[in-house]
ZAMARGU-4260 file (C-alpha; in steps of 0.2 Angstrom, whole numbers, plus 5000, padded with zeros to 4 digits):
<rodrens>
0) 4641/5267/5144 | 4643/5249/5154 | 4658/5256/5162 | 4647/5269/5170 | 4632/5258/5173
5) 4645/5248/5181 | 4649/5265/5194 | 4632/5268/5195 | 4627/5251/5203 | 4641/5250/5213
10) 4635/5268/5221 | 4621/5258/5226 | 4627/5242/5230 | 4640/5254/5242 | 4627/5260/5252
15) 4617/5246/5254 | 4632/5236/5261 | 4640/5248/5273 | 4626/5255/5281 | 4619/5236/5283
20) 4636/5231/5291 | 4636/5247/5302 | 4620/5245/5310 | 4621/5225/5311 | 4635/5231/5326
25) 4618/5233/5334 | 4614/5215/5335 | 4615/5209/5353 | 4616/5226/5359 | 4601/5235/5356
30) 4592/5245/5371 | 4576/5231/5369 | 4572/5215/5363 | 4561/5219/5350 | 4571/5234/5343
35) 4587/5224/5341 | 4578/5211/5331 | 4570/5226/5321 | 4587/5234/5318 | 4596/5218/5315
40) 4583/5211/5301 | 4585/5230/5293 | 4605/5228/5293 | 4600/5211/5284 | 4587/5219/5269
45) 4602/5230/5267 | 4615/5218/5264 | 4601/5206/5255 | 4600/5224/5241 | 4618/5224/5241
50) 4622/5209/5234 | 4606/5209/5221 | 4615/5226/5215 | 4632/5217/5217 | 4626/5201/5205
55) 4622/5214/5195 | 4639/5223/5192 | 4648/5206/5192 | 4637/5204/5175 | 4640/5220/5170
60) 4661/5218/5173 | 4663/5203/5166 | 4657/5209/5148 | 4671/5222/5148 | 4686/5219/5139
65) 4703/5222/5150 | 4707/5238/5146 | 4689/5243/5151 | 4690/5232/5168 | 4708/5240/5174
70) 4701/5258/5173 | 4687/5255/5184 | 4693/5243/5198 | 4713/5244/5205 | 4716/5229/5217
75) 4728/5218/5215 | 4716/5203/5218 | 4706/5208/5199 | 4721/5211/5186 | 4720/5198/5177
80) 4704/5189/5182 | 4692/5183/5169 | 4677/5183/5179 | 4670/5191/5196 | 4657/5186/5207
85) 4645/5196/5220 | 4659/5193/5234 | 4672/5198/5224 | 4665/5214/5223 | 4660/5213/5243
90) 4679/5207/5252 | 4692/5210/5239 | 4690/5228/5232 | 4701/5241/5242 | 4692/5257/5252
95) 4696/5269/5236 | 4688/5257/5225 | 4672/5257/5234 | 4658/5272/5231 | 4646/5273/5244
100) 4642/5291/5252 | 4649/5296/5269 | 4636/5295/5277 | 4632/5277/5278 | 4649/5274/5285
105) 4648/5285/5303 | 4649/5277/5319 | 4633/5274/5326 | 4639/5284/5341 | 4623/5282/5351
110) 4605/5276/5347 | 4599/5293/5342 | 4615/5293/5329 | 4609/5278/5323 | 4593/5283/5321
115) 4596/5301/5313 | 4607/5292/5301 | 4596/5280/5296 | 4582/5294/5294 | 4592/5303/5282
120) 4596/5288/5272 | 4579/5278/5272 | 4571/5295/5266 | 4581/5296/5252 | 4582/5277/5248
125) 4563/5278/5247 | 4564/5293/5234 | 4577/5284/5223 | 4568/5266/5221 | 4552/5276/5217
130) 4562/5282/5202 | 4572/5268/5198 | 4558/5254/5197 | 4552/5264/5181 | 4571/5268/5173
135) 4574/5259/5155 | 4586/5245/5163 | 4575/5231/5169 | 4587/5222/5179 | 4589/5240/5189
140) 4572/5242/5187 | 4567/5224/5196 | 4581/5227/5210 | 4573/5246/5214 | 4556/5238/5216
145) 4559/5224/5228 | 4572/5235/5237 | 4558/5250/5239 | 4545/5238/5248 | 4560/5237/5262
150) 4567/5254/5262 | 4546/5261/5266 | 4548/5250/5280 | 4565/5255/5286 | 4558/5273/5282
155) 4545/5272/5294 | 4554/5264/5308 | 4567/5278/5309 | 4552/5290/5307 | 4543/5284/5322
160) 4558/5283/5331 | 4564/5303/5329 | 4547/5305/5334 | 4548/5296/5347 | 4564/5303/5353
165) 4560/5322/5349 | 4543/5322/5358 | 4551/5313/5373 | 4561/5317/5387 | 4574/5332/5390
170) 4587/5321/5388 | 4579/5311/5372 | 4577/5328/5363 | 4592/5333/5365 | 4602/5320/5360
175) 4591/5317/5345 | 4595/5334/5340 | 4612/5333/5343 | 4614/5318/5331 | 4603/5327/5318
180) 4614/5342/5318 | 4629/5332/5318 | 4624/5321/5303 | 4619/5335/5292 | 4631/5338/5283
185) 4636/5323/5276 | 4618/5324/5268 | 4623/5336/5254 | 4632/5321/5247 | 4617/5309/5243
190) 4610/5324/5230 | 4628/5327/5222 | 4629/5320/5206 | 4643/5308/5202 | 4650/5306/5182
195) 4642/5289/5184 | 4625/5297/5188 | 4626/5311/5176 | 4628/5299/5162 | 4615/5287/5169
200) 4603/5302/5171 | 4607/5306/5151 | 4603/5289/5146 | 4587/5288/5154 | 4593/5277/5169
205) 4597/5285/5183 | 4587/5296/5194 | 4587/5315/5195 | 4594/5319/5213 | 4588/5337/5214
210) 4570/5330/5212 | 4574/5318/5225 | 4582/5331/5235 | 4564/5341/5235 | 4553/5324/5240
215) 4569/5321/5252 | 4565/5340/5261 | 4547/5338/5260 | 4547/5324/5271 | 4560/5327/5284
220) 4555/5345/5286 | 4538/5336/5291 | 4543/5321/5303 | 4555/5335/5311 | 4539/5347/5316
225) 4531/5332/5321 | 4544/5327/5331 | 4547/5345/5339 | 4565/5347/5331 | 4573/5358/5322
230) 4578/5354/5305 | 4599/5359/5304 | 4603/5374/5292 | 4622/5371/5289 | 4628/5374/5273
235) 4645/5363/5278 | 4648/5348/5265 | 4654/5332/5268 | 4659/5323/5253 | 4671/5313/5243
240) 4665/5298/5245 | 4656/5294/5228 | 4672/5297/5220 | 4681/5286/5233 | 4688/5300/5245
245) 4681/5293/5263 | 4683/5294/5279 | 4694/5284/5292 | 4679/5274/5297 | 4678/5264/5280
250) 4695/5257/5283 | 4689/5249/5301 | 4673/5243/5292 | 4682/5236/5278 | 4697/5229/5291
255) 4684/5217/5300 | 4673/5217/5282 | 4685/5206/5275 | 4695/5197/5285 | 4691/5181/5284
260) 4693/5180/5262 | 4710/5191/5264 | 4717/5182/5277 | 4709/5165/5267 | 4707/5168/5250
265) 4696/5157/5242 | 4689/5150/5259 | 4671/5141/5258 | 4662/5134/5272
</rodrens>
């Protein structure tokens, strides 16, 4: 069971890490002042979940035996090692060891992508903490809590801002709805069960993602009508990344991710 537990926080750990990493390319760069510190201290309560989540399944990994540990992570950099830490997991693991969805590794294209991306996630994120902060593991349990309190905020700061693209200009509504219909389908993914969550699920841990799915749908369908857009209907899937199938982009993350502990292994400031 702690070799799925193991999966499972590592799904969340994932996301958290590579969305944080993709929208903190916004820092310096934002269209004004105060939405590039908004976006950069977002990319930072992503990254500050991720490495909770990565404690986590350090502690988890390092009370399995080897057998266990070589059927769940494959670099070269953990045969053999009796304990991992949080950055291990973060700088030394290769793209098909990591489980995060597809989404959360798109290009932000333009600010509308970014926004339609983070819209799709925050909404989901909010409905999975809701769950988790009342699952049977209390370490989970404590992480989903905190990491709800953010994921609301980031929730309604997306929110607002495909409002405030959708019911603006021409130009505004277009592109918003561009980014929206683009980004769709790599939303199937988030409600797609994994064998890590399936056996979480059955052991009273994880989350049920078709009921998440429903509050998911609920919501967006809402913002969207207040926004004027049009929710997508495509019923094209994007998926593989749970099971670590992703896309190229992950590998240019990951490229500039990890540099610095690859190219000087054991490096400390």
């Amino acid at each position: 069971m702690k070799q799925h537990l193991f999966s499972y926080v590592l799904q969340l750990a994932d996301n958290a890490l590579i969305l944080g990493h993709r929208i903190s390319e916004w820092c310096g760069h934002g269209p004004v002042l105060e939405q590039d510190i908004a976006i950069t201290n977002a990319a930072l309560d992503h990254i500050g979940q991720a490495r909770n989540f990565y404690q986590y399944a350090a502690d988890i990994y390092n009370q399995l035996d080897a057998s266990e540990r070589q059927l769940l992570l494959t670099a070269p950099a953990f045969v053999g090692k009796e304990n991992i830490t949080e950055d291990d997991l973060a700088y030394l693991r290769d793209a098909w060891d990591f489980k995060n969805v597809l989404l959360v590794e798109q290009q932000n294209a333009d600010w509308a992508f970014t926004v339609a991306r983070s819209f799709y996630y925050d909404t989901f994120a909010v409905a999975q903490y809701e769950r988790l902060q009342t699952c049977k593991d209390v370490t989970l349990a404590a992480i989903a809590e905190k990491a709800l309190k953010e994921a609301s905020y980031h929730r309604k700061w997306s929110s607002e801002w495909v409002i405030r693209l959708g019911d603006g200009t021409e130009e505004s509504k277009e592109k918003m709805q561009y980014a929206l219909d683009n980004l769709w389908p790599y939303t199937a993914e988030l409600f797609i069960s994994s064998p890590a969550d399936e056996v979480m699920l059955a052991e009273g841990i994880g989350v049920d993602l078709q009921a998440v799915r429903e509050d998911w749908n609920v919501y967006i369908r809402a913002i969207l009508e207040e926004a004027t857009l049009v929710m997508p209907d495509s019923n094209w899937v994007q998926q593989g990344g749970k099971v670590g199938t992703h896309s190229e982009h992950l590998g240019f993350i990951l490229a500039e991710l990890q540099f610095m502990q690859r190219a000087y292994p054991g490096m400390e400031w």
